[in-house]
C-alpha positions in Angstrom: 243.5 103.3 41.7 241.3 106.3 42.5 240.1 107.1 45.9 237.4 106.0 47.4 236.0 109.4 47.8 236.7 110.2 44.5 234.8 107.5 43.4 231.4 108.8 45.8 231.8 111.7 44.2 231.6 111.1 40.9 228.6 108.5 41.7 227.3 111.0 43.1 227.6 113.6 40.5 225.9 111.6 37.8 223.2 109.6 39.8 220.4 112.4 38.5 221.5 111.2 34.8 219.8 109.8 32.3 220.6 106.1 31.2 221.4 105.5 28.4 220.7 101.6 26.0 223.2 99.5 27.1 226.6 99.0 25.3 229.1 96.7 26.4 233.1 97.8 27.3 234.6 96.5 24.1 231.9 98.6 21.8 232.5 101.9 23.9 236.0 101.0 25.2 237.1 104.7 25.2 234.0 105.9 27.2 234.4 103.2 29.6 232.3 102.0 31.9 233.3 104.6 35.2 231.1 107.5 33.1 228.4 106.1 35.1 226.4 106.1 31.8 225.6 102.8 32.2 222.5 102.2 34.6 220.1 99.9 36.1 216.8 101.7 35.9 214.4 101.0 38.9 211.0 99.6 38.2 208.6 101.9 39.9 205.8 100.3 41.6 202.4 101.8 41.1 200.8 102.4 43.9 197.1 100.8 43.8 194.3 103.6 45.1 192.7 101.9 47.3 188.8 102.3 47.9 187.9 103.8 50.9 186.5 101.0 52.9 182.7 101.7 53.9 182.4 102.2 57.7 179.0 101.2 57.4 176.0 99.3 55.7 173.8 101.8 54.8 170.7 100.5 55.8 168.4 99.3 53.3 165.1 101.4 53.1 161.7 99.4 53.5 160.0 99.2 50.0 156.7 100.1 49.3 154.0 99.0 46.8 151.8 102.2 46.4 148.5 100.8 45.0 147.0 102.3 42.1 143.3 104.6 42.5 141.2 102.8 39.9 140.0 98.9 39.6 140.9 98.2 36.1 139.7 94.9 35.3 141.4 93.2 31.8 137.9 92.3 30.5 139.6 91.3 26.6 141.3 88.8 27.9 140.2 87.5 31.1 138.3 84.6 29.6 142.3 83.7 28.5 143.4 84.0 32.1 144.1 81.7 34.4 142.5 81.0 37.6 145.5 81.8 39.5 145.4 85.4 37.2 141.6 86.1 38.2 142.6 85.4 41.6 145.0 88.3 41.9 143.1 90.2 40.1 140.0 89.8 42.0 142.1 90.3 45.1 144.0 93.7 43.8 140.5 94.8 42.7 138.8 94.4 46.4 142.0 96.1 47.9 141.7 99.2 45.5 137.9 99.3 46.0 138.7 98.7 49.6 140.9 101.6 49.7 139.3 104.3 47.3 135.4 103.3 47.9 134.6 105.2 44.7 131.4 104.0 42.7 133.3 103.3 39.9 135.5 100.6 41.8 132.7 99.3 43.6 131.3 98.5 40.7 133.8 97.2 38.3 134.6 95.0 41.8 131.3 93.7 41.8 131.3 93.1 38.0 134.0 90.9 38.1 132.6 89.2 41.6 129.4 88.3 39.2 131.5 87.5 36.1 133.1 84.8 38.4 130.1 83.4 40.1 128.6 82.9 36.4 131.7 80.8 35.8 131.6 78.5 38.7 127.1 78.0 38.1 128.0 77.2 34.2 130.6 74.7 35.6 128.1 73.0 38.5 125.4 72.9 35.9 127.5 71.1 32.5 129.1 68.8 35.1 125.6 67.8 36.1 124.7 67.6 33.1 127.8 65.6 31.5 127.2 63.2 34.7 123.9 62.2 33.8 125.2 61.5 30.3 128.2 59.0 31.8 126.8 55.4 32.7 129.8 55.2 35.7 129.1 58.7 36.9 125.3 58.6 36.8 124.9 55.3 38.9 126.0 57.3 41.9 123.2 59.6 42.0 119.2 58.6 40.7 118.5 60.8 38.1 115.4 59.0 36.1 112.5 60.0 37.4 110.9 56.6 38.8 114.2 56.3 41.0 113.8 59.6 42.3 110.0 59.1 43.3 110.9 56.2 45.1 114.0 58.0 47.1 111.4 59.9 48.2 108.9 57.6 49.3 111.4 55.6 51.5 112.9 58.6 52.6 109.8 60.3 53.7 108.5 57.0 55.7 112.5 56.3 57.3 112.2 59.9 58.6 108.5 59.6 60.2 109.9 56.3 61.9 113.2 58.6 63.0 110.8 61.3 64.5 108.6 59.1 66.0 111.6 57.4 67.8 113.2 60.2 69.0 110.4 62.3 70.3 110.5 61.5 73.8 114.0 62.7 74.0 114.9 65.3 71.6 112.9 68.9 71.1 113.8 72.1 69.9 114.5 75.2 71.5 114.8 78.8 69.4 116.6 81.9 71.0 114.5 85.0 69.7 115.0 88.8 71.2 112.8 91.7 70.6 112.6 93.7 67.7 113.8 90.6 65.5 112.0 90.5 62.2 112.0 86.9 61.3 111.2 85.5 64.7 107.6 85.9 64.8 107.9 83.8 61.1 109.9 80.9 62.7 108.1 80.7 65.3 104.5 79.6 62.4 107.4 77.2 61.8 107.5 75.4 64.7 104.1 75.2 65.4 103.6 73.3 61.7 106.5 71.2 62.7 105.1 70.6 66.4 101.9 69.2 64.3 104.2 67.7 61.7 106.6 65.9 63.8 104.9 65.0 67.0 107.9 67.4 68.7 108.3 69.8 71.7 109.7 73.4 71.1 110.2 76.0 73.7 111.0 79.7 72.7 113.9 81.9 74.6 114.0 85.3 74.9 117.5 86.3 74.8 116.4 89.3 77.3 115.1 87.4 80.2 117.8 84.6 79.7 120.9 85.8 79.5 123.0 83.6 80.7 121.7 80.7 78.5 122.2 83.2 75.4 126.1 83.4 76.4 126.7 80.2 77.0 125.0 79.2 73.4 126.8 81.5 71.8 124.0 83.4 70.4 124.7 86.0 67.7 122.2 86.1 65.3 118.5 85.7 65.8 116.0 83.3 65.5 119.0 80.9 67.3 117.6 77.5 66.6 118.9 74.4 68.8 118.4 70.4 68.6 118.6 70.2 72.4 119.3 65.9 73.2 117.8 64.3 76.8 121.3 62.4 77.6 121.3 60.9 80.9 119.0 63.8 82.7 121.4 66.5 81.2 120.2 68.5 78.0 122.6 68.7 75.2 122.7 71.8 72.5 123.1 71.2 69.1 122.8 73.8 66.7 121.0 73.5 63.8 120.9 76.8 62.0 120.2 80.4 62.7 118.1 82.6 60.8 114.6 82.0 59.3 113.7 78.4 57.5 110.8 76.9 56.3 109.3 74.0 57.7 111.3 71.4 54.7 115.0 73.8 55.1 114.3 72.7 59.0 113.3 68.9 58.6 116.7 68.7 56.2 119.0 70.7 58.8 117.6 68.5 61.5 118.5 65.1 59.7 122.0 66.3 58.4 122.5 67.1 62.3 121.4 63.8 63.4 123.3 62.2 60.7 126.8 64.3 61.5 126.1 63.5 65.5 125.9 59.7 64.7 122.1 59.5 65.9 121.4 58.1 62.4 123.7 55.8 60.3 121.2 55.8 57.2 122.7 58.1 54.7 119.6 58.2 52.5 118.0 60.1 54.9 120.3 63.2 54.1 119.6 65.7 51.7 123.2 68.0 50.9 
């Protein structure tokens, strides 16, 4: 038997060999297996590189939508649009004109404001139209001429009756200030309508009644007010503000009453 050491040595002396393909002892008997040719190569494991882990989220930068200088309206092919389409474009359009006030962009903004006004008149007008021609649709709204005479005639003498009723209690009252250019105007009105209707006015000047004036809520001038006798305390009702003729006035004032619940008669309301 050899010696221990002996045998370390020898292992030791061929460990940085190369391996040989394996033969077994009877096919290499005289080599023998204690050459040390015979070996057990080791599988080397690769080593994975591994990502160097982020320390932090970057942090995401805000996006912005930069808008472009010109309004350029798709005028080919807007009649193929939808409404949703127009929309944004009509929208994009007022921000671009918005932000560059250039005459060009005005313009092509106001073009296409027109262009879809035009739409929406040619709509009201055909359905009108395609109303009158439907038997269902037309009996909801007198359209021959006899029946619109006579809508007239009842609603002219239902609202005499109305006025007369309500004169003792009801008047008008119009908020004017100096300098205004349609007050002296609307205040022709209500002397027509005084003669008309049988009906009080009384005309405030925003300078000498202040207080009234911001408790109205006055903005805009001639500020013209339904003012209601209810139990010794008046009540303000606005009916419009601005300049109207003596027939714009008569309607506001029924659609008011109407709205309030003074009136239940429908007919009496023009829309």
């Amino acid at each position: 038997m050899w010696p221990l050491s002996l045998l370390l040595l020898i292992s030791v002396a061929f460990s940085g060999q190369v391996c040989r393909p394996y033969k077994n002892f009877y096919e290499d008997r005289e080599r023998g297996w204690f050459w040390k040719e015979v070996c057990v190569e080791e599988k080397k494991e690769e080593k994975k590189e591994e990502k160097p882990k982020e320390t932090a989220k970057q942090e995401e930068k805000p996006k912005y939508r930069f808008l472009p200088t010109r309004v350029q309206i798709p005028w080919d092919i807007l009649d193929r649009l939808s409404p949703e389409d127009i929309q944004k474009i009509e929208q994009e359009a007022r921000h671009i004109a918005l932000m560059y006030p250039t005459r060009e962009n005005i313009l092509e903004h106001m073009r296409l404001i027109r262009w879809i006004r035009e739409k929406s008149v040619k709509y009201a007008k055909l359905s009108e139209y395609y109303m009158r021609q439907d038997p269902v649709l037309a009996y909801d709204k007198p359209t021959a001429v006899p029946m619109k005479d006579a809508l007239l005639v009842y609603r002219e003498g239902e609202r005499k009756k109305v006025l007369d009723r309500f004169a003792d209690k009801m008047g008008l009252v119009v908020v004017v200030k100096q300098g205004c250019f349609e007050c002296p105007g609307m205040q022709q009105v209500l002397e027509l309508a005084k003669k008309e209707w049988n009906w009080d006015y009384r005309i405030v000047y925003a300078e000498t009644h202040p207080n009234l004036v911001q408790r109205l809520g006055t903005q805009n001038y001639p500020d013209i007010f339904l003012v209601v006798n209810e139990k010794g305390y008046p009540r303000f009702i606005r009916i419009g503000s601005g300049y109207m003729t003596l027939n714009q006035l008569e309607d506001s004032l029924f659609l008011t009453l109407y709205m309030e619940g003074y009136i239940k008669d429908e007919k009496l309301v023009v829309y």
